[in-house]
C-alpha positions in Angstrom: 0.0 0.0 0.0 1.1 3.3 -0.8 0.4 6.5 1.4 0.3 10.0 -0.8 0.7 12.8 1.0 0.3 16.7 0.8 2.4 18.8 2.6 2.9 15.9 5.3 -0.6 15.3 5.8 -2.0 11.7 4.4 -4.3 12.7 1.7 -4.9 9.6 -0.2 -4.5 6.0 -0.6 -3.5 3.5 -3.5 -4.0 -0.2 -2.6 -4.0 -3.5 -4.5 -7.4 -4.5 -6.0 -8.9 -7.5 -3.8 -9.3 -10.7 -6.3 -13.1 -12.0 -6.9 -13.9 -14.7 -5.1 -13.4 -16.7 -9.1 -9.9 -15.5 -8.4 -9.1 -16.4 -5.2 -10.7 -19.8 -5.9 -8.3 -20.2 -8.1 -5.9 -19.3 -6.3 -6.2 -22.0 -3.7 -6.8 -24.9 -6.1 -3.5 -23.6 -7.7 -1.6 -23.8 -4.0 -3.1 -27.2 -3.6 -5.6 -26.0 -0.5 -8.7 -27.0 -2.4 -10.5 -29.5 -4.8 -13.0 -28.6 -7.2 -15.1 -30.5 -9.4 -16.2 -27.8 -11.4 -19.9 -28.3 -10.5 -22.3 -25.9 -8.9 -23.1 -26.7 -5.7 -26.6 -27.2 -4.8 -28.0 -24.8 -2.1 -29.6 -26.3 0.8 -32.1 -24.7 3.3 -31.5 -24.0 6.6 -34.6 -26.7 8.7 -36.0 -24.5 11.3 -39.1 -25.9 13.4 -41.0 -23.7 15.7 -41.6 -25.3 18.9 -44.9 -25.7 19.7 -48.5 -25.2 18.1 -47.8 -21.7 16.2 -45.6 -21.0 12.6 -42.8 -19.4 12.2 -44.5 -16.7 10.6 -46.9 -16.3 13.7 -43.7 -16.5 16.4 -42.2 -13.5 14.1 -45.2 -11.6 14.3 -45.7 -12.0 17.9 -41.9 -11.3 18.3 -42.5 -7.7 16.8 -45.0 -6.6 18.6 
């Protein structure tokens, strides 16, 4: 990182550019720290029960009041 100045006072900053995530993937199947397939993963939803007679939904509400 570089520090510019003006008249001794920090005025600005230049930085490197962060890598995507596609990037930085890469990166670490390149160092040897990850395997990849090259398939999507599939998303998977969270399972949340409500204890109890009421919903979710109805807890929420209740919970905002």
């Amino acid at each position: 990182m570089v520090v510019i100045a003006e008249r001794g006072r920090p005025v600005a900053r230049l930085a490197p550019i962060r890598p995507t995530v596609e990037q930085r993937l890469e990166e670490l199947i390149e160092a040897g720290l990850l395997e990849w397939n090259d398939q999507g993963m599939t998303p998977s939803m969270p399972e949340i029960e409500a204890r109890g007679d009421a919903t979710v939904a109805e807890l929420l509400l209740e919970d905002r009041e």
